[in-house]
N, CA, C and O atoms as CSV, one atom per row, in Angstrom:
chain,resi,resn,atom,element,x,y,z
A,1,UNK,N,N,-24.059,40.663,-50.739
A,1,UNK,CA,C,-24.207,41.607,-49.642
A,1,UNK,C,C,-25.029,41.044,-48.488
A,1,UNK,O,O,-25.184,41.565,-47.383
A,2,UNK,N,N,-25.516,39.920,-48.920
A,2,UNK,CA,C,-26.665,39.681,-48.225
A,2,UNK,C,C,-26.590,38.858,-46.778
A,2,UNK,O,O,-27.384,38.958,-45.842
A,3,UNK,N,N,-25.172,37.850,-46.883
A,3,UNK,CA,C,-24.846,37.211,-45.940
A,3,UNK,C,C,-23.065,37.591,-45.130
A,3,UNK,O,O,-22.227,36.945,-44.500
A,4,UNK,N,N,-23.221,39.007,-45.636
A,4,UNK,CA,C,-22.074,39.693,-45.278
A,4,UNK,C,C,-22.802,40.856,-44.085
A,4,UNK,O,O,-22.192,41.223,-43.081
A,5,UNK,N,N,-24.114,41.287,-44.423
A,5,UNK,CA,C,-24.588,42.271,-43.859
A,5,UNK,C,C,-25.626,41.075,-42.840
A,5,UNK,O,O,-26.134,41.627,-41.864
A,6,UNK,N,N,-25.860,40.002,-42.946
A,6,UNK,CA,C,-26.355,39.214,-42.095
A,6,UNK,C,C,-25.306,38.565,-40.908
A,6,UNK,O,O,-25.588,38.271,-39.746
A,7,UNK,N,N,-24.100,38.456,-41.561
A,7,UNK,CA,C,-23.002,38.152,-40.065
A,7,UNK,C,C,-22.557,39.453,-39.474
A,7,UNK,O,O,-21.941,39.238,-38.430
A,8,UNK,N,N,-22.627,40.457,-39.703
A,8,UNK,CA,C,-23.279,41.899,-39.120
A,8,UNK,C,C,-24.244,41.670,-38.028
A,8,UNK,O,O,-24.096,41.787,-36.811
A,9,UNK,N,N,-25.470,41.247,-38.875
A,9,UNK,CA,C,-26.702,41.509,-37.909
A,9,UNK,C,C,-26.450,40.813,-36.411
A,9,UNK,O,O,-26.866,41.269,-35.345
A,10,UNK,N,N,-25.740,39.712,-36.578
A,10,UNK,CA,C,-25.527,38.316,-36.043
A,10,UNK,C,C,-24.715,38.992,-34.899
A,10,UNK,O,O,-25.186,38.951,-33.762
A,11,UNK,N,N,-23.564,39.592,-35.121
A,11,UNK,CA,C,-23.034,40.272,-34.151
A,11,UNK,C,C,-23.609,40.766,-33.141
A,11,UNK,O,O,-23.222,40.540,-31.995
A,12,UNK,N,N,-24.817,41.661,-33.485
A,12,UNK,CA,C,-25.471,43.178,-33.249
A,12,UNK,C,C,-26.261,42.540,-32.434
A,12,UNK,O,O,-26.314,43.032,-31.307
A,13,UNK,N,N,-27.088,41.326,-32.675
A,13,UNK,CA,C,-27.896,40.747,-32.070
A,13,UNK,C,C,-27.412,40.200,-31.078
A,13,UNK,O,O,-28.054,40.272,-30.031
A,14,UNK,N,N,-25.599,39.187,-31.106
A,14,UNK,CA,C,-25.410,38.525,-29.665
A,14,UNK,C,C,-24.958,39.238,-28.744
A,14,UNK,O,O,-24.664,38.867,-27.608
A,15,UNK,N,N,-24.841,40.887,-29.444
A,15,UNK,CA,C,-24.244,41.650,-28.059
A,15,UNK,C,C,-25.365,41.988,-27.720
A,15,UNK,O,O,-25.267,42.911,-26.912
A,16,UNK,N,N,-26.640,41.656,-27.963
A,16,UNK,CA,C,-27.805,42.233,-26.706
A,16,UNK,C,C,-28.481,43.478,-27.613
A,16,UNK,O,O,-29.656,43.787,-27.416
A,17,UNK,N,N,-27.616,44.212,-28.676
A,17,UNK,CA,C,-28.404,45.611,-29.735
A,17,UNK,C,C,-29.621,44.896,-30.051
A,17,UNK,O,O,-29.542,43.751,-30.497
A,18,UNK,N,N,-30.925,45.551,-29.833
A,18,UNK,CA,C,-32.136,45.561,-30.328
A,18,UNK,C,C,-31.887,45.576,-32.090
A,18,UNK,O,O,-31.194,46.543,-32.409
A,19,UNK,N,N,-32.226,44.879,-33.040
A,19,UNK,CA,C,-32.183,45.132,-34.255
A,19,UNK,C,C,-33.791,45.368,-35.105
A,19,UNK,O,O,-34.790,44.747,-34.743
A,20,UNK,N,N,-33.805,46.277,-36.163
A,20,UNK,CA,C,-34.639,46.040,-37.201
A,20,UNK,C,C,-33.984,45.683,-38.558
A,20,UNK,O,O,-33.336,46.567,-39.119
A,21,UNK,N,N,-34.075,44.712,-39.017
A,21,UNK,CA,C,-33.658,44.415,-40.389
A,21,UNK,C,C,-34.308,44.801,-41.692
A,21,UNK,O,O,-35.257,44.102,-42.048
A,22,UNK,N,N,-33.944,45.801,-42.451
A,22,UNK,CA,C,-34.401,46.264,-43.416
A,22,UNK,C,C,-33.967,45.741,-44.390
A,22,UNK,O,O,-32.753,45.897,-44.523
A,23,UNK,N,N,-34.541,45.071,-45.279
A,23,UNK,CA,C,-34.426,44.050,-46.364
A,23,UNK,C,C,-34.157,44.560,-47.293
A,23,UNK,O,O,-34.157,43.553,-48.001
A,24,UNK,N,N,-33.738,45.859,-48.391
A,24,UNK,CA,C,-33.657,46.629,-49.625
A,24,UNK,C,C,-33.050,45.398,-50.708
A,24,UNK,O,O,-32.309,44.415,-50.721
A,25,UNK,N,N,-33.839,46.127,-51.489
A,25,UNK,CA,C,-33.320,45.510,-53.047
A,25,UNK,C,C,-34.212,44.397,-53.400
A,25,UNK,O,O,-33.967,43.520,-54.228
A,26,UNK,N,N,-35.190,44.514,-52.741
A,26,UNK,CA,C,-35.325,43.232,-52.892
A,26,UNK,C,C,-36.055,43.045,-54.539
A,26,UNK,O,O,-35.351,42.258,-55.173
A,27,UNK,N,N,-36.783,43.351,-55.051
A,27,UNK,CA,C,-37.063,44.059,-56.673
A,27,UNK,C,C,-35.673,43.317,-57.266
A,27,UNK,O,O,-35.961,42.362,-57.987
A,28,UNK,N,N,-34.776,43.461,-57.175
A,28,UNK,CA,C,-33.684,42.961,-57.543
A,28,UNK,C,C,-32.968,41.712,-57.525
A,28,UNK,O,O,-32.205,41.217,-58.355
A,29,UNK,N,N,-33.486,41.194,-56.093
A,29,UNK,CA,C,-33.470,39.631,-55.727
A,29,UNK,C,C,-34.630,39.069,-56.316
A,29,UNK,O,O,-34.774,37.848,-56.377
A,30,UNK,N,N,-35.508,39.907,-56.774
A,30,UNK,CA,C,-36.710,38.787,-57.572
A,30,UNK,C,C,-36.463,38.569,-58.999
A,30,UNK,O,O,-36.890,37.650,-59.696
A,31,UNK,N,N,-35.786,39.450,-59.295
A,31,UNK,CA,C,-35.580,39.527,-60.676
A,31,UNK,C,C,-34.349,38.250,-61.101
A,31,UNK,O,O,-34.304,37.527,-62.096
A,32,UNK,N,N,-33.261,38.350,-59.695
A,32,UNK,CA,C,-32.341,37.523,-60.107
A,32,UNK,C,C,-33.203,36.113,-59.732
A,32,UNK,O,O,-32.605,35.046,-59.875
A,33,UNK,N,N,-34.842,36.099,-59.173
A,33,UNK,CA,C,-34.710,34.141,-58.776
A,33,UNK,C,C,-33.880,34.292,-57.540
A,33,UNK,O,O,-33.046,33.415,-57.314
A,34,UNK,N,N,-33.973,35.037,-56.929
A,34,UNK,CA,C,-33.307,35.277,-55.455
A,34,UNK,C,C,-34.829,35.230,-54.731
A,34,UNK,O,O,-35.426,36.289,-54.926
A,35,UNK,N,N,-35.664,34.167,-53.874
A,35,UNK,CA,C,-36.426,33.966,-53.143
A,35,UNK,C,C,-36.053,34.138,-51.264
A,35,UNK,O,O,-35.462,33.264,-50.629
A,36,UNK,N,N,-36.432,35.121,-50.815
A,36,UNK,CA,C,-35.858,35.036,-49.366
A,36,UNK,C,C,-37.442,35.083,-48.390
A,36,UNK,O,O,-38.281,35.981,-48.450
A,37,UNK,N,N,-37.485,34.143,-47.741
A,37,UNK,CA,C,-38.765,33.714,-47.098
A,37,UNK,C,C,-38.397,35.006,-45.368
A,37,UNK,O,O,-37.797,34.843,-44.305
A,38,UNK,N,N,-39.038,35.965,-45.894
A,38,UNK,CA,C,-38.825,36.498,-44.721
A,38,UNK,C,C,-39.484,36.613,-43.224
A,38,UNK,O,O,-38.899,37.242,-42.342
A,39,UNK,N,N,-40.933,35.864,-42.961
A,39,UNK,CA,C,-40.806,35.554,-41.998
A,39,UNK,C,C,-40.328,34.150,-41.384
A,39,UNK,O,O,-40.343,33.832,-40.195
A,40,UNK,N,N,-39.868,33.330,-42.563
A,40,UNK,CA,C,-38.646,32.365,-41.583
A,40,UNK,C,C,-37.195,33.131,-40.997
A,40,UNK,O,O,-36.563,32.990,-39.951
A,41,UNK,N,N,-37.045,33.812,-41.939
A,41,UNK,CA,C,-35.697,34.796,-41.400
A,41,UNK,C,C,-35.625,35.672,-40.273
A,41,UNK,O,O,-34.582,35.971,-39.692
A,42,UNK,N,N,-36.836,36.093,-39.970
A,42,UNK,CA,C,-37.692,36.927,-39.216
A,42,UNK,C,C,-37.543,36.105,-37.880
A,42,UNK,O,O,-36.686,36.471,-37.076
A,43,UNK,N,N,-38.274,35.096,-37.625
A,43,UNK,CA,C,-38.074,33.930,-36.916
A,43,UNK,C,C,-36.763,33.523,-36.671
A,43,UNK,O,O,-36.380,33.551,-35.501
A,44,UNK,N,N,-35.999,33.147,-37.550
A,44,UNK,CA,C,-34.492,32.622,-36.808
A,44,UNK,C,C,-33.678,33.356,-36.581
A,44,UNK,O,O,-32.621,32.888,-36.158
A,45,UNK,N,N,-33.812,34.962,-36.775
A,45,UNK,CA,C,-33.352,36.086,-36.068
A,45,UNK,C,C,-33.487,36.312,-34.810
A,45,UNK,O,O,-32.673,36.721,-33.981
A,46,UNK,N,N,-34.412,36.062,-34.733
A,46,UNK,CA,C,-35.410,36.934,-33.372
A,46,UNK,C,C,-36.096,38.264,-33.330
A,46,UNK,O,O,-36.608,38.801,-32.348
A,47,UNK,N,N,-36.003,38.815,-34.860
A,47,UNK,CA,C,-36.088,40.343,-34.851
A,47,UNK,C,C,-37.279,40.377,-35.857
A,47,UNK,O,O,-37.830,39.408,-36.379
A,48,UNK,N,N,-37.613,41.955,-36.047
A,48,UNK,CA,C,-38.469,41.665,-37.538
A,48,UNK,C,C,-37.781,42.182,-38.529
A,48,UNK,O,O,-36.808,42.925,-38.409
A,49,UNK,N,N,-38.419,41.685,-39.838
A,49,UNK,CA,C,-37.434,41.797,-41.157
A,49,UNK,C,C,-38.431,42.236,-42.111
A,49,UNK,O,O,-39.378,41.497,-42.378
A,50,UNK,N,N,-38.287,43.485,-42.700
A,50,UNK,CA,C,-39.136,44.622,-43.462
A,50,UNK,C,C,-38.337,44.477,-44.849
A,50,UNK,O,O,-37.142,44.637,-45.095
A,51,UNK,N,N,-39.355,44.141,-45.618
A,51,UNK,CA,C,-38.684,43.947,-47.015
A,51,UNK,C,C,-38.901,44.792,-47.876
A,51,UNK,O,O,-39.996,44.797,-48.437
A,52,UNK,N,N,-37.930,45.708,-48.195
A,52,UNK,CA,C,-38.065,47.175,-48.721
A,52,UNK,C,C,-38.000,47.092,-50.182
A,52,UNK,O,O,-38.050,45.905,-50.504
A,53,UNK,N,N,-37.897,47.958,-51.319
A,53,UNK,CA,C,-37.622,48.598,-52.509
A,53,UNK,C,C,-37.646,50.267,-52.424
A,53,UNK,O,O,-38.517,50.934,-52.984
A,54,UNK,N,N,-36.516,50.861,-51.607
A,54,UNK,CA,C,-36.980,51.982,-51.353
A,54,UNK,C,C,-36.673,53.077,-52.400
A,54,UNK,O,O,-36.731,54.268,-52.096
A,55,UNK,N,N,-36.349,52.655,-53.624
A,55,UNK,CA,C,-36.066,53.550,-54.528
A,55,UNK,C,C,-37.770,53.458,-55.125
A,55,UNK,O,O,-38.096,54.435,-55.799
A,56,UNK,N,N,-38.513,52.716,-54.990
A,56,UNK,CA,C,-40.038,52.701,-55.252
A,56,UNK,C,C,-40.647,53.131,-54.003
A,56,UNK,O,O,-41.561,53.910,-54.272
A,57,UNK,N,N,-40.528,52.957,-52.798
A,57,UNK,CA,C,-40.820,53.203,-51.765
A,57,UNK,C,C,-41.585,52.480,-50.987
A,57,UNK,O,O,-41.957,52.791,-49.856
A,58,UNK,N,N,-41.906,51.218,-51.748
A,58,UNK,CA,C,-42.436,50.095,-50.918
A,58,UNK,C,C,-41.406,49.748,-49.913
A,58,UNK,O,O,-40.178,49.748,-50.003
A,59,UNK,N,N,-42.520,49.332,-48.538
A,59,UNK,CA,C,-42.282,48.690,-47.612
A,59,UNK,C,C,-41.794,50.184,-46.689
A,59,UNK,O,O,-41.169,49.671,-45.760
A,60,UNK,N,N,-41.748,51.630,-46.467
A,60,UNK,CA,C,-41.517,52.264,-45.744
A,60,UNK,C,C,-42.567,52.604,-44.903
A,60,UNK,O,O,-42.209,52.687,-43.729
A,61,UNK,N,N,-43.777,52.836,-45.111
A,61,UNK,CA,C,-44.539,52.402,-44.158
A,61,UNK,C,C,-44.419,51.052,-43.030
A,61,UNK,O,O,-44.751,51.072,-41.845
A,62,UNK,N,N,-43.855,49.930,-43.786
A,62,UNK,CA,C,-43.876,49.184,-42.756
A,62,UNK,C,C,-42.428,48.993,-42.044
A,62,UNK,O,O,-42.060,47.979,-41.450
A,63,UNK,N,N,-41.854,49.922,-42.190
A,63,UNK,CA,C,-40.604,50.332,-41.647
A,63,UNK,C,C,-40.723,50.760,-40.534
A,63,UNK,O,O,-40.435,50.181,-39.486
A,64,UNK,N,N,-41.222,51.968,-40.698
A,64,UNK,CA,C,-41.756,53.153,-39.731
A,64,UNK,C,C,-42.641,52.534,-38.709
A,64,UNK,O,O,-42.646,52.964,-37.556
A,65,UNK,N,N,-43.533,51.350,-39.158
A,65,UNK,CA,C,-44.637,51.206,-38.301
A,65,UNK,C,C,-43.505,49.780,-37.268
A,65,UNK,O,O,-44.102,49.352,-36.280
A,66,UNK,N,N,-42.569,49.378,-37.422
A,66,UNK,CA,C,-41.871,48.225,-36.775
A,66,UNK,C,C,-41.026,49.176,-35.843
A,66,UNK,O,O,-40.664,48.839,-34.716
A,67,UNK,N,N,-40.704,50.578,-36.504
A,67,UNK,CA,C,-39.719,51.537,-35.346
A,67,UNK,C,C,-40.945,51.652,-34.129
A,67,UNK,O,O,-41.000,51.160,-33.002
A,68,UNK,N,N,-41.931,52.566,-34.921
A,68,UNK,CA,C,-42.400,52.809,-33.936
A,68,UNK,C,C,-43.368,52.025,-33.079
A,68,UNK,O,O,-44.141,52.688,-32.387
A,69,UNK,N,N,-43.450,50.360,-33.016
A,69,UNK,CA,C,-43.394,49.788,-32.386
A,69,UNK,C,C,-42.269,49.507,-31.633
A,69,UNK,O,O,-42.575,49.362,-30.450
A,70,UNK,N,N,-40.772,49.338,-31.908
A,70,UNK,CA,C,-39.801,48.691,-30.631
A,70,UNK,C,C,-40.085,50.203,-30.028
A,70,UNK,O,O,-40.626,50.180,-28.922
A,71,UNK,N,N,-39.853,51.316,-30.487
A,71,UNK,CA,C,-40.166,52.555,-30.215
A,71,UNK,C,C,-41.026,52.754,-28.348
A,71,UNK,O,O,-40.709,53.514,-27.433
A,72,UNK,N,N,-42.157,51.699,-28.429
A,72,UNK,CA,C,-43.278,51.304,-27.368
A,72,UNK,C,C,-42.929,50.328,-26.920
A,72,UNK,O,O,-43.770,49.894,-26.133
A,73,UNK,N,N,-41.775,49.500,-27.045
A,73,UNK,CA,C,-41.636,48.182,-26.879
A,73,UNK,C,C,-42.978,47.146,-26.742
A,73,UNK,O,O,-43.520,46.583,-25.791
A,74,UNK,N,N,-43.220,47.203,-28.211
A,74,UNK,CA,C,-44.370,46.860,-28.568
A,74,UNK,C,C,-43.720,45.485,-29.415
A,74,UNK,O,O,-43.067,45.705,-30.435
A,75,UNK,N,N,-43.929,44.074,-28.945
A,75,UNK,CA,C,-43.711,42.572,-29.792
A,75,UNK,C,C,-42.309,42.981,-30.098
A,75,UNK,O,O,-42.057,42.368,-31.134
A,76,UNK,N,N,-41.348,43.619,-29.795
A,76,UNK,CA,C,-39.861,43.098,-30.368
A,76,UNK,C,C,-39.169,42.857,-28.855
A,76,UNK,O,O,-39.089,43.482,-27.797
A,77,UNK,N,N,-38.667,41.414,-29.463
A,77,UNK,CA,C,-37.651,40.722,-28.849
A,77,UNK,C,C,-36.621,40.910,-29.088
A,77,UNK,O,O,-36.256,41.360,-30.174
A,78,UNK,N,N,-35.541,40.495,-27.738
A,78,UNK,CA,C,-34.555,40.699,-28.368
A,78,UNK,C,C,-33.582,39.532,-28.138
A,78,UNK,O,O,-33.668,38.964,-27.049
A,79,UNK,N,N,-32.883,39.203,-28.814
A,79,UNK,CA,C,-32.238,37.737,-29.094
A,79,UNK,C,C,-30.473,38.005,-28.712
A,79,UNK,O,O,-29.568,38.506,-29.379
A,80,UNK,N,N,-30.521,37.319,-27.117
A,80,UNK,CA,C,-28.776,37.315,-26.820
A,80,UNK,C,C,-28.345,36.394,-27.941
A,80,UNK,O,O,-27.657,37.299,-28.413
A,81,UNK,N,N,-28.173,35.558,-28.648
A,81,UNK,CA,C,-27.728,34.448,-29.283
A,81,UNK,C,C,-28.445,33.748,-29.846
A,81,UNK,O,O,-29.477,33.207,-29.449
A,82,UNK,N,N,-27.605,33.683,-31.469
A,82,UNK,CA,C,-28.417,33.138,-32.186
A,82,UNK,C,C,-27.975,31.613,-32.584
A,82,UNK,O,O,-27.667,31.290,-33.732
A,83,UNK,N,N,-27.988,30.873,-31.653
A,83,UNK,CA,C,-27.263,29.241,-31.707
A,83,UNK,C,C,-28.289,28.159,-32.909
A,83,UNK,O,O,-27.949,27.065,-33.361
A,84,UNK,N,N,-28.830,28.478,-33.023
A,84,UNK,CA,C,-29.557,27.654,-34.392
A,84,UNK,C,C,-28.568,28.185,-35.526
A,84,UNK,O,O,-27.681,27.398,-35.853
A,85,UNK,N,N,-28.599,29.103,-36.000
A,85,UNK,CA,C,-28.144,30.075,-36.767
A,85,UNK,C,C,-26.577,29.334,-37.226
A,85,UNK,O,O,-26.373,29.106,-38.418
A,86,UNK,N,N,-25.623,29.024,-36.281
A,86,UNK,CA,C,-24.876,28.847,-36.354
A,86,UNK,C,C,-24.290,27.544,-36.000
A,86,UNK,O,O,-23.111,27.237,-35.824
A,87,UNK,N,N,-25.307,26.884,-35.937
A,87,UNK,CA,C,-24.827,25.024,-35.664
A,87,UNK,C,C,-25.288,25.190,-37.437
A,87,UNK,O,O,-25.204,23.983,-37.667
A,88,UNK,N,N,-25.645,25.710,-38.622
A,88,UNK,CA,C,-25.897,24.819,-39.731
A,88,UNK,C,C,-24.427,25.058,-40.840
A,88,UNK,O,O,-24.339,24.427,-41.893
């Protein structure tokens, strides 16, 4: 799901959409040995990336607190094109 809902994001991002990336499952990617370094991802997005378990409810606070920062346009960028991304 993960790089199906990431050439999604990829879209969303080169048409100019402001994104927040909400990371879920992740409880699940640890379990499988699924390691995802999210502020490198964070970084070669351009966006921020909130790494949830929301059936526990971690990480919704820091959900809420990244809305209601772009919310103020408070530190979110926004990324016409993501050309690193896609030269690898």
């Amino acid at each position: 799901n993960l790089e199906r809902n990431l050439y999604l994001t990829l879209q969303l991002l080169e048409l100019g959409i402001p994104c927040i990336v909400a990371l879920n499952m992740l409880d699940i990617a640890e379990k499988q040995n699924i390691r995802i370094e999210i502020d490198a991802l964070s970084a070669r997005l351009g966006c921020p990336v909130i790494p949830l378990v929301s059936t526990r409810g971690r990480g919704i606070e820091a959900l809420k607190l990244a809305i209601d920062r772009y919310k103020a346009n408070e530190n979110v960028e926004l990324v016409h094109y993501a050309q690193p991304l896609l030269n690898e």
